[in-house]
N, CA, C and O atoms as a CHARMM CRD file, in Angstrom:
* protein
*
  300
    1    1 UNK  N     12.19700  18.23800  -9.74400 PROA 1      0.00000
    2    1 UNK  CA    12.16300  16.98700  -9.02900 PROA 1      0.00000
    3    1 UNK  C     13.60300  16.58300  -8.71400 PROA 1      0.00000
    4    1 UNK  O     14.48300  16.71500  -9.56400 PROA 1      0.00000
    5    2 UNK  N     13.81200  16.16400  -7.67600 PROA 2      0.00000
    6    2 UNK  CA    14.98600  16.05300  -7.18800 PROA 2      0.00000
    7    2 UNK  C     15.53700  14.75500  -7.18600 PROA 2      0.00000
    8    2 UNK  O     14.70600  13.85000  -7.25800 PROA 2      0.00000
    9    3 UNK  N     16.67800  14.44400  -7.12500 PROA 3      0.00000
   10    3 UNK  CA    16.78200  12.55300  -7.53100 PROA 3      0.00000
   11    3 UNK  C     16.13800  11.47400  -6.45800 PROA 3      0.00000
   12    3 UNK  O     15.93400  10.30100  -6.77400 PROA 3      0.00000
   13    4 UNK  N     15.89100  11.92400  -5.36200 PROA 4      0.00000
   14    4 UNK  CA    15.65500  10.97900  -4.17100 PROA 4      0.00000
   15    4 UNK  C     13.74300  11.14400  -4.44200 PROA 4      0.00000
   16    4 UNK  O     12.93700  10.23600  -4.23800 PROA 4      0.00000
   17    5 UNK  N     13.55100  11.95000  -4.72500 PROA 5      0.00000
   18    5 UNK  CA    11.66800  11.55900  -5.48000 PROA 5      0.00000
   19    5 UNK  C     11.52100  10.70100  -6.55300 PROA 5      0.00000
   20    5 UNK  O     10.63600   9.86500  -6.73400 PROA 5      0.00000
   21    6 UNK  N     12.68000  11.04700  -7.40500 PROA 6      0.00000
   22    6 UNK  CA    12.54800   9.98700  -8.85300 PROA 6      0.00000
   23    6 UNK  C     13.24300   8.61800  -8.27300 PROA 6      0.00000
   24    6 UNK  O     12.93200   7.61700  -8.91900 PROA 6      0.00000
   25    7 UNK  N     13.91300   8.45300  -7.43700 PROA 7      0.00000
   26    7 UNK  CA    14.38000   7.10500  -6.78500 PROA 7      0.00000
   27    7 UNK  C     12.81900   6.20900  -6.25400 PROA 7      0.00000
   28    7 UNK  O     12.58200   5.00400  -6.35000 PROA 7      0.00000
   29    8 UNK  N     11.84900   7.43100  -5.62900 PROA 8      0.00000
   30    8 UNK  CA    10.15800   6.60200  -5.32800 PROA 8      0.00000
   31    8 UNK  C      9.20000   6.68200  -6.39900 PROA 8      0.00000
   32    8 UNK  O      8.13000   6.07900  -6.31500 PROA 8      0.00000
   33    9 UNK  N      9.54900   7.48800  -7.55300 PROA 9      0.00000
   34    9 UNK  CA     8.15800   7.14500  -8.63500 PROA 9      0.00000
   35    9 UNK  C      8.74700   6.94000  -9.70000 PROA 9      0.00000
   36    9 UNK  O      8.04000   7.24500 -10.66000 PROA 9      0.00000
   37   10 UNK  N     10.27900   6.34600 -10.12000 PROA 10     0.00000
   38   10 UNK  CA    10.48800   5.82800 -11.05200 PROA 10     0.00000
   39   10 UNK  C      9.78700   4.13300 -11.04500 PROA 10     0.00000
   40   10 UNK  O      8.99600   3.53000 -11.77100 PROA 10     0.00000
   41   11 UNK  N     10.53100   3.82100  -9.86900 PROA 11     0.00000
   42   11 UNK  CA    10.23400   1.93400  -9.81700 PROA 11     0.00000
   43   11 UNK  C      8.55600   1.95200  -9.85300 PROA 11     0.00000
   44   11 UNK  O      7.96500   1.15200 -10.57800 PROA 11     0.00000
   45   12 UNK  N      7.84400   2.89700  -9.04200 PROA 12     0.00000
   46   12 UNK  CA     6.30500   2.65200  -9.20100 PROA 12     0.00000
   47   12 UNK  C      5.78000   2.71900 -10.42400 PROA 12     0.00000
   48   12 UNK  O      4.87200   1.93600 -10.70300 PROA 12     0.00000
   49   13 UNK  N      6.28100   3.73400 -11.46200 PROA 13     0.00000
   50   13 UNK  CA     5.85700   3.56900 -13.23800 PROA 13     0.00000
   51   13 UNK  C      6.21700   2.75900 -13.62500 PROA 13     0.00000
   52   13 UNK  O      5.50600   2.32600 -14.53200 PROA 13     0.00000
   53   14 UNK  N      7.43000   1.96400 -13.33900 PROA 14     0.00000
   54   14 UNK  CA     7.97800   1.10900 -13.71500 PROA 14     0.00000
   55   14 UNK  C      7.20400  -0.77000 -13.78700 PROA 14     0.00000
   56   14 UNK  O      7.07500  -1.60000 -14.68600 PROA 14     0.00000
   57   15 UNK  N      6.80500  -0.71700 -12.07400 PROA 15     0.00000
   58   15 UNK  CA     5.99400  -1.59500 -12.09500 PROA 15     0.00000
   59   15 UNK  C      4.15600  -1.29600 -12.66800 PROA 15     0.00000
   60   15 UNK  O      3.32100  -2.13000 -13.01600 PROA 15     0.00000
   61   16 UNK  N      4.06600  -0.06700 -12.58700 PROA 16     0.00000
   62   16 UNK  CA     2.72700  -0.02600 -12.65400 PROA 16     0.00000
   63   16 UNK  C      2.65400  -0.12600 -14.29000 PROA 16     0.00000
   64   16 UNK  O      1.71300  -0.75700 -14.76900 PROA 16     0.00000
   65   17 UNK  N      3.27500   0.26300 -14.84900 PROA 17     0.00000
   66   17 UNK  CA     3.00200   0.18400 -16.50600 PROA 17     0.00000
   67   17 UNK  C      3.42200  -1.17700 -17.05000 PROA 17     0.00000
   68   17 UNK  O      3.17700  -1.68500 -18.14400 PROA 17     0.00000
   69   18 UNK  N      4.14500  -1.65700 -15.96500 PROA 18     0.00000
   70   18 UNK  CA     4.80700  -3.36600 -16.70300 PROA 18     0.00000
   71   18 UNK  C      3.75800  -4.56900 -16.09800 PROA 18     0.00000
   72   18 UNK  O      3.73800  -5.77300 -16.35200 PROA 18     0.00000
   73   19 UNK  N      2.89800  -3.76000 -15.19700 PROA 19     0.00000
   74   19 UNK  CA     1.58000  -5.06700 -15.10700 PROA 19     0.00000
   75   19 UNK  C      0.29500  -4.80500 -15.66800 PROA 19     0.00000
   76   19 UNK  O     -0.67600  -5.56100 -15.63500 PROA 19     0.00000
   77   20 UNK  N      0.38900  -3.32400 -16.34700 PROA 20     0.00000
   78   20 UNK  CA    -0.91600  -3.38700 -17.34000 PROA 20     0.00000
   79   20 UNK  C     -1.02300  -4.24600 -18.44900 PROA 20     0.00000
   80   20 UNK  O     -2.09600  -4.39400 -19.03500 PROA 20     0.00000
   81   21 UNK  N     -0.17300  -4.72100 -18.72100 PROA 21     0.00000
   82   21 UNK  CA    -0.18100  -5.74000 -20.49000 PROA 21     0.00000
   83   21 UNK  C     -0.18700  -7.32400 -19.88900 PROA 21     0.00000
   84   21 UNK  O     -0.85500  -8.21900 -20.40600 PROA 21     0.00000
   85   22 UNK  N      0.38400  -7.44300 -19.10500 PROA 22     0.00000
   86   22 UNK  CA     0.13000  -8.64200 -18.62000 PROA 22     0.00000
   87   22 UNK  C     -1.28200  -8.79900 -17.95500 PROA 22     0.00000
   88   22 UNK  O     -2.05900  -9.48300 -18.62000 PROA 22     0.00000
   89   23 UNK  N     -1.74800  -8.32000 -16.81900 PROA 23     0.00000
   90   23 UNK  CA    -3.41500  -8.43500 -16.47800 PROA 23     0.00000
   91   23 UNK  C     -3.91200  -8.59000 -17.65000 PROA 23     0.00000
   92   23 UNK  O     -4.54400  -9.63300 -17.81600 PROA 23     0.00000
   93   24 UNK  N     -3.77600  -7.46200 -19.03000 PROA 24     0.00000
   94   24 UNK  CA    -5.18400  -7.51100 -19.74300 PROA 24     0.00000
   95   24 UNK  C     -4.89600  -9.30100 -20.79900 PROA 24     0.00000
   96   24 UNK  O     -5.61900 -10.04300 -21.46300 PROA 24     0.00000
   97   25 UNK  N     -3.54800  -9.27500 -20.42100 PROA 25     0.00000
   98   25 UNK  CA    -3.13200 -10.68200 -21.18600 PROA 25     0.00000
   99   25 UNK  C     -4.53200 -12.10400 -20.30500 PROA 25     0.00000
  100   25 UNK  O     -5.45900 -12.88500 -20.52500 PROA 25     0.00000
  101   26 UNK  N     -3.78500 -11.60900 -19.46000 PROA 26     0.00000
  102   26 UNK  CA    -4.55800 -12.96700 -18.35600 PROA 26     0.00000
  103   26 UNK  C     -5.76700 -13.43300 -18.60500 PROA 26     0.00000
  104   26 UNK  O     -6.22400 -14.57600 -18.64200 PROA 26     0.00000
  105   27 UNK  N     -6.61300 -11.48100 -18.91100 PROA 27     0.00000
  106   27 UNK  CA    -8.20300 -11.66800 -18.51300 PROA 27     0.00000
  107   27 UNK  C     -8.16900 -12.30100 -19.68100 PROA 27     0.00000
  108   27 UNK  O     -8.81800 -13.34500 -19.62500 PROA 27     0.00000
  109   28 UNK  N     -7.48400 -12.02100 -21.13100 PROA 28     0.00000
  110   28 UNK  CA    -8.11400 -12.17600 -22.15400 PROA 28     0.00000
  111   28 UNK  C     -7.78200 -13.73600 -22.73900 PROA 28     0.00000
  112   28 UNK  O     -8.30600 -14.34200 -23.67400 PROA 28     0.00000
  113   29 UNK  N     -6.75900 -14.11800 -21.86300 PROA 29     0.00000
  114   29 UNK  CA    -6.50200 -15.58100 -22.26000 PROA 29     0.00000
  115   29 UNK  C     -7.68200 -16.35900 -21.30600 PROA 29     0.00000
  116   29 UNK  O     -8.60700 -17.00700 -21.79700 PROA 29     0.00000
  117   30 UNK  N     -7.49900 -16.19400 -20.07100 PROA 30     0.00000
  118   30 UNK  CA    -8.97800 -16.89400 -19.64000 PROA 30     0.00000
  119   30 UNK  C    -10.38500 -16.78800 -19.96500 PROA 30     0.00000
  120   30 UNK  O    -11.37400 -17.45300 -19.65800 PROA 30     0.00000
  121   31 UNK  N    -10.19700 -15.80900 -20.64200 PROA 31     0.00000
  122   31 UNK  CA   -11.86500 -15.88700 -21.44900 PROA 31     0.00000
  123   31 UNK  C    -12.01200 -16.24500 -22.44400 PROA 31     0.00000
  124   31 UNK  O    -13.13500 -16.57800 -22.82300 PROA 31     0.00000
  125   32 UNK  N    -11.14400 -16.29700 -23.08300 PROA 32     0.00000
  126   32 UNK  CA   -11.08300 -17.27200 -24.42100 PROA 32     0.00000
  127   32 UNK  C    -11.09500 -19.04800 -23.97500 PROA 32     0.00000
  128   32 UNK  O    -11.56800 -20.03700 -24.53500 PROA 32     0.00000
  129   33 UNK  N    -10.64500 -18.92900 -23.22300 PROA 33     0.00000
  130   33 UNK  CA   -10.25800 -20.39300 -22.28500 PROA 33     0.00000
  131   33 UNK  C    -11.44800 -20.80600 -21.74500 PROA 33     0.00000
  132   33 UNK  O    -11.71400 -22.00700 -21.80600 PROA 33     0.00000
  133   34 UNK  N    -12.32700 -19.93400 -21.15400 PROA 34     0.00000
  134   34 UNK  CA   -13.82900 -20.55500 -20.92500 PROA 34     0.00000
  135   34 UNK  C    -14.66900 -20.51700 -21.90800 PROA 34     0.00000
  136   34 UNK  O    -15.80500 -20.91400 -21.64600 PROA 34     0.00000
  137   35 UNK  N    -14.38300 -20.03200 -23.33600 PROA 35     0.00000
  138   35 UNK  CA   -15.30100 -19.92200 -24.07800 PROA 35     0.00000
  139   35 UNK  C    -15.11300 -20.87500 -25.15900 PROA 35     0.00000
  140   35 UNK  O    -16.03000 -21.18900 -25.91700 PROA 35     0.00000
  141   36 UNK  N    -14.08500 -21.27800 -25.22700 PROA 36     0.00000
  142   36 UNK  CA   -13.15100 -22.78800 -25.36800 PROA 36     0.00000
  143   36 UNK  C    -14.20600 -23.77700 -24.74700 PROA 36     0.00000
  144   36 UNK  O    -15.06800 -24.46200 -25.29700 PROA 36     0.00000
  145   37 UNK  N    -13.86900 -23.63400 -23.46300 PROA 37     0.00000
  146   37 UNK  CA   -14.48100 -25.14800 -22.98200 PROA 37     0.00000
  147   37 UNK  C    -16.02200 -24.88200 -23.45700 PROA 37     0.00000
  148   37 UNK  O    -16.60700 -25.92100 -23.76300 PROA 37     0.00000
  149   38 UNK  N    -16.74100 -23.75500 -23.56700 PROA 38     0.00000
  150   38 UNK  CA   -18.47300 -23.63600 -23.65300 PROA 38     0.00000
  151   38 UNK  C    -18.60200 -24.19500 -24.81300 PROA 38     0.00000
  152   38 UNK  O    -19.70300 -24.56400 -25.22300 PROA 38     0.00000
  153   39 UNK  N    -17.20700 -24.36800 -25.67500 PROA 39     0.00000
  154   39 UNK  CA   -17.48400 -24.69100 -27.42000 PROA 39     0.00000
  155   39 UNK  C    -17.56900 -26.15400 -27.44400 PROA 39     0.00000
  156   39 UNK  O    -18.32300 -26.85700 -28.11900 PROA 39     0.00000
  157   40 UNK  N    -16.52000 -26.55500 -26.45300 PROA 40     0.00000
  158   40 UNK  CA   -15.99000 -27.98500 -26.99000 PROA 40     0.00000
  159   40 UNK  C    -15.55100 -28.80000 -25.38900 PROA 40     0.00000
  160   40 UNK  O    -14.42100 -29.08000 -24.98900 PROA 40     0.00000
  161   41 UNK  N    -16.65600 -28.99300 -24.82200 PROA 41     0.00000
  162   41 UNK  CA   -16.00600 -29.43300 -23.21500 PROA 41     0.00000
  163   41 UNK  C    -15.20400 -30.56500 -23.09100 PROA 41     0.00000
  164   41 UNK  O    -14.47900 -30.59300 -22.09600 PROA 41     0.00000
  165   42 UNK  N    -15.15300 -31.66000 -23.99000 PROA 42     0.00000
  166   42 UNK  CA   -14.52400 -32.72700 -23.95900 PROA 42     0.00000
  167   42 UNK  C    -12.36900 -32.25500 -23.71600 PROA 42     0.00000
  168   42 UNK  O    -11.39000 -32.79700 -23.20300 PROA 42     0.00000
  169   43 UNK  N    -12.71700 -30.80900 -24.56400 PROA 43     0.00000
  170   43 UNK  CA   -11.41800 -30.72200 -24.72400 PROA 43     0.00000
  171   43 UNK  C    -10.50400 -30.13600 -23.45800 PROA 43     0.00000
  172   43 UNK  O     -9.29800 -29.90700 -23.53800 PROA 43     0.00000
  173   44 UNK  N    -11.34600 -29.93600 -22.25100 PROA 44     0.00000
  174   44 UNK  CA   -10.60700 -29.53700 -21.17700 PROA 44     0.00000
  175   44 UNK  C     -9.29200 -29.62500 -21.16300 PROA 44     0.00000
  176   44 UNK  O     -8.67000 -28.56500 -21.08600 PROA 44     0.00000
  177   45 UNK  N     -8.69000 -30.65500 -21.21900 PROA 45     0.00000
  178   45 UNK  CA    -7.29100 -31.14600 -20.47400 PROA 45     0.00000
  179   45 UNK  C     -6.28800 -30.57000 -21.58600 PROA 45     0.00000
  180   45 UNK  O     -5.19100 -30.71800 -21.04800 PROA 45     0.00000
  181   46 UNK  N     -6.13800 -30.17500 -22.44700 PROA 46     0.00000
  182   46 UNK  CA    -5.47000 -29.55900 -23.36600 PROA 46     0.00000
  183   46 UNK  C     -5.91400 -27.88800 -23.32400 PROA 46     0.00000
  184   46 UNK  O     -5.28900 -26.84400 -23.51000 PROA 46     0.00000
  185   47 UNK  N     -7.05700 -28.15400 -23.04600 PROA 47     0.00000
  186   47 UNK  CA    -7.26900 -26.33100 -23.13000 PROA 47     0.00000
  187   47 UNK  C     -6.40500 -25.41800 -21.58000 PROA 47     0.00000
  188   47 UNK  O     -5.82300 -24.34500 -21.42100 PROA 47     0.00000
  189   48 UNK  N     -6.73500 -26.47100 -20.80600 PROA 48     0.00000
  190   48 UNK  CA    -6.27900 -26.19000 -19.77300 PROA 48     0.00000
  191   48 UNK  C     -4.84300 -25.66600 -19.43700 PROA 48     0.00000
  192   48 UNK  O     -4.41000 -24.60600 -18.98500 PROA 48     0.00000
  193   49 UNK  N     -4.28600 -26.84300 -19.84400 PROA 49     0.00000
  194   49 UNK  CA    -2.97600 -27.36100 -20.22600 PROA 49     0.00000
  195   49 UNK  C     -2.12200 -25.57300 -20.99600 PROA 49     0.00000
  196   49 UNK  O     -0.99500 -25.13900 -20.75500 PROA 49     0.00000
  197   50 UNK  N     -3.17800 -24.97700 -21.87800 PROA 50     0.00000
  198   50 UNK  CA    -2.70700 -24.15400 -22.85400 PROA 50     0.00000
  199   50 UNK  C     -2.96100 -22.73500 -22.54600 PROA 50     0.00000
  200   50 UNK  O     -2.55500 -21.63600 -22.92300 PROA 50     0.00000
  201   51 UNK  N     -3.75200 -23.19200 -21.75200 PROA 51     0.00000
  202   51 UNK  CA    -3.98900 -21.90700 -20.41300 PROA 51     0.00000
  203   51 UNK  C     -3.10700 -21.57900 -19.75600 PROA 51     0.00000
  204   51 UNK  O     -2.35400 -20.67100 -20.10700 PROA 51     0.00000
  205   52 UNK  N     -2.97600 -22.21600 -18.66400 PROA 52     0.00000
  206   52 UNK  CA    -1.92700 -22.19400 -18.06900 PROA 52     0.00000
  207   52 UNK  C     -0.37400 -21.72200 -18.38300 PROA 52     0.00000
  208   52 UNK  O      0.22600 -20.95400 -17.63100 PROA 52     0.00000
  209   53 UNK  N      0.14100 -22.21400 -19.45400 PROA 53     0.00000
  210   53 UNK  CA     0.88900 -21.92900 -20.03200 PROA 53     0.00000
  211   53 UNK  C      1.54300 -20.70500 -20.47800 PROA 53     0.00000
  212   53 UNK  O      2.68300 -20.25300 -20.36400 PROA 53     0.00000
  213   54 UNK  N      0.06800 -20.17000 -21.22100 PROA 54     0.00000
  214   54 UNK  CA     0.39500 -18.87100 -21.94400 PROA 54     0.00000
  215   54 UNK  C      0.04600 -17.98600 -20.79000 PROA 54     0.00000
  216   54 UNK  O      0.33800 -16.81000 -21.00500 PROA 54     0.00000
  217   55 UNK  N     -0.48700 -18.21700 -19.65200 PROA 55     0.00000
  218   55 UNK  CA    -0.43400 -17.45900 -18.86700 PROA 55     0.00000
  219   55 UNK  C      0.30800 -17.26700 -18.01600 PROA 55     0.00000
  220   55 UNK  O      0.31600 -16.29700 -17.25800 PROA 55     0.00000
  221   56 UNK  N      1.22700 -18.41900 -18.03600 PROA 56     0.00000
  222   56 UNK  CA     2.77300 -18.36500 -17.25200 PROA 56     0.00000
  223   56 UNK  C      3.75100 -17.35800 -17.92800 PROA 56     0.00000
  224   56 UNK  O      4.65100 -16.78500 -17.31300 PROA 56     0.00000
  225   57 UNK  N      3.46500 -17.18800 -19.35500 PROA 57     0.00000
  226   57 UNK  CA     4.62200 -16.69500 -20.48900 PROA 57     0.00000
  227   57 UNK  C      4.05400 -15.23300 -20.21500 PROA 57     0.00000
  228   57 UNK  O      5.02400 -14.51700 -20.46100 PROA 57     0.00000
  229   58 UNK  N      2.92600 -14.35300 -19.81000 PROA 58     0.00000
  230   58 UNK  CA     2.06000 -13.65400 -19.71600 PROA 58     0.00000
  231   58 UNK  C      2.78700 -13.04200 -18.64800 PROA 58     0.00000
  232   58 UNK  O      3.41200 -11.98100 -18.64200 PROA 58     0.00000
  233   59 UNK  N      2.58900 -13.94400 -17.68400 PROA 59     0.00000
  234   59 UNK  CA     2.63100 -13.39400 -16.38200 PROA 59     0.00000
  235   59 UNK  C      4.31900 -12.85400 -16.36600 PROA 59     0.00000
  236   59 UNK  O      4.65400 -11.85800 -15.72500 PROA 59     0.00000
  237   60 UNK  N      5.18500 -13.59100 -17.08400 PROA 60     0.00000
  238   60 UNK  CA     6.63200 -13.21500 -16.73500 PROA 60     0.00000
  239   60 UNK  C      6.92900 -12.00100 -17.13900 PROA 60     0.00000
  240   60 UNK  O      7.68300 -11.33700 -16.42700 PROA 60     0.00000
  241   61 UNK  N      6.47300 -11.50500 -18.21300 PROA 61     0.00000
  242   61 UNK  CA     6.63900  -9.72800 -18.71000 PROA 61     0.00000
  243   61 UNK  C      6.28000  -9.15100 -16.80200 PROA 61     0.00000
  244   61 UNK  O      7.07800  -8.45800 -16.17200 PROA 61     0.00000
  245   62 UNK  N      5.34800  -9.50300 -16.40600 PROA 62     0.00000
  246   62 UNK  CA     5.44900  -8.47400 -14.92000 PROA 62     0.00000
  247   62 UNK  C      6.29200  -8.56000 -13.83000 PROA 62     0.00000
  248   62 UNK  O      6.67300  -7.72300 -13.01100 PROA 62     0.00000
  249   63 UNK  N      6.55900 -10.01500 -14.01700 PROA 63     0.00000
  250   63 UNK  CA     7.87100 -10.51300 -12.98200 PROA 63     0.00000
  251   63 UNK  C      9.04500  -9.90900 -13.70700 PROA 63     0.00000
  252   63 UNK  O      9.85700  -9.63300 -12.82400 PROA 63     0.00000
  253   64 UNK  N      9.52900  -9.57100 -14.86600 PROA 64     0.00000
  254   64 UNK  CA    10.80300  -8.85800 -15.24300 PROA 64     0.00000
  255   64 UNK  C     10.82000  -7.64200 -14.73100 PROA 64     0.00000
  256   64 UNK  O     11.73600  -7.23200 -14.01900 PROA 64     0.00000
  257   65 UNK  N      9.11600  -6.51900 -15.27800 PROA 65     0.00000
  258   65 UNK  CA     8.75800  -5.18600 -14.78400 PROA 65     0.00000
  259   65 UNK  C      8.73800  -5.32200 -13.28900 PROA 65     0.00000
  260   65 UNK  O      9.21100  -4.27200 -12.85300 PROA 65     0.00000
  261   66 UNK  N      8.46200  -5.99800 -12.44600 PROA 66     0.00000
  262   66 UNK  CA     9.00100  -6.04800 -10.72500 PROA 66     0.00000
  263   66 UNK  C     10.90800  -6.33400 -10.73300 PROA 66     0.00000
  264   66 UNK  O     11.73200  -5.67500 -10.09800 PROA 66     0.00000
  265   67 UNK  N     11.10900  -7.20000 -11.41500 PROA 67     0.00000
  266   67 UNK  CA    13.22000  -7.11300 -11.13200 PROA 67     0.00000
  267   67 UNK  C     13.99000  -5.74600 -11.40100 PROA 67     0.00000
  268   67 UNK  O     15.02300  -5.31000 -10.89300 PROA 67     0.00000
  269   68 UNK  N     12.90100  -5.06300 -12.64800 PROA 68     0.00000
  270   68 UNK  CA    13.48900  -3.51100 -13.15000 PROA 68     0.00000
  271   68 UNK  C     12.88500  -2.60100 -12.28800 PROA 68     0.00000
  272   68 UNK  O     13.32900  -1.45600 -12.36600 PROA 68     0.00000
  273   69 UNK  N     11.97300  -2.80500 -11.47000 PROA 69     0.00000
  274   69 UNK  CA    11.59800  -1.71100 -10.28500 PROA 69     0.00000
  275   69 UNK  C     12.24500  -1.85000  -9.35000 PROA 69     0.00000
  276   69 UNK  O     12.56800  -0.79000  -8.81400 PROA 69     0.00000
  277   70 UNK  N     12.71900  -3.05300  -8.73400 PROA 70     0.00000
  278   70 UNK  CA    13.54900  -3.28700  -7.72900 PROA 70     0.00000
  279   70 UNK  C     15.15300  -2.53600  -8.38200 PROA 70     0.00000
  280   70 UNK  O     15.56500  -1.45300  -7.96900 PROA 70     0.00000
  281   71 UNK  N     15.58700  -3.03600  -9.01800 PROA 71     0.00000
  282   71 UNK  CA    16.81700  -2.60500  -9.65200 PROA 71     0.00000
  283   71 UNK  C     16.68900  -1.38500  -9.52100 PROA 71     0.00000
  284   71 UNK  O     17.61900  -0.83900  -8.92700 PROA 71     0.00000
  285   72 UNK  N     15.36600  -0.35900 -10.07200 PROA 72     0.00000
  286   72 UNK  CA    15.69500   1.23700  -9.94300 PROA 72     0.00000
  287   72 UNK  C     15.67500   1.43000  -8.73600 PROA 72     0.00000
  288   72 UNK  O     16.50300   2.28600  -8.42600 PROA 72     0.00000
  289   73 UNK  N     14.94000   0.91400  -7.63500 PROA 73     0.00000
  290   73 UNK  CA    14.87900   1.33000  -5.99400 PROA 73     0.00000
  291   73 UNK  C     15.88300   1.44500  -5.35100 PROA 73     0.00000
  292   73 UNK  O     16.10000   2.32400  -4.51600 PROA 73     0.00000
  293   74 UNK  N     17.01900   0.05600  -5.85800 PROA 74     0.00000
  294   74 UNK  CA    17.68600  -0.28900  -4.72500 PROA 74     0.00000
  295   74 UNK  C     19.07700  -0.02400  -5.35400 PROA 74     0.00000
  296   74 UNK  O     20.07800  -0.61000  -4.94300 PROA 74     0.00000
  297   75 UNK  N     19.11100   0.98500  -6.48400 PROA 75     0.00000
  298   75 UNK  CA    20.49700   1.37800  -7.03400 PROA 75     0.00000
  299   75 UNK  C     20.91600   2.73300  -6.75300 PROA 75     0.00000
  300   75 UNK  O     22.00800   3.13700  -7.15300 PROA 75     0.00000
């Protein structure tokens, strides 16, 4: 493999393996999150609230794995 192939399927492993842990984060925080509210509906606005959240903290592991794919592309 020559360097200008590993310049196109480094950043793609790169992103593709750095948004598998985050998706399965997402699904598994929102289903806990609806199964939350099926327990206790009053408590929406905090569950919500805690949703959101951890799924912001979730989501940023893939936004770093996209800055380190860009970085390998464009170096």
């Amino acid at each position: 493999m020559d360097a200008e192939t590993a310049k196109f399927i480094g950043p793609a492993i790169a992103i593709g393996v750095g948004a598998i842990g985050p998706g399965i984060a997402i699904g598994l925080i929102g289903g806990k999150a609806v199964e939350a509210l099926g327990r206790n509906p009053e408590a929406e606005g905090s569950i919500r609230t805690t949703m959101i959240l951890a799924a912001a903290f979730a989501e940023s592991v893939a936004i770093f794995a996209l800055v380190i794919a860009l970085i390998l592309k464009f170096t």
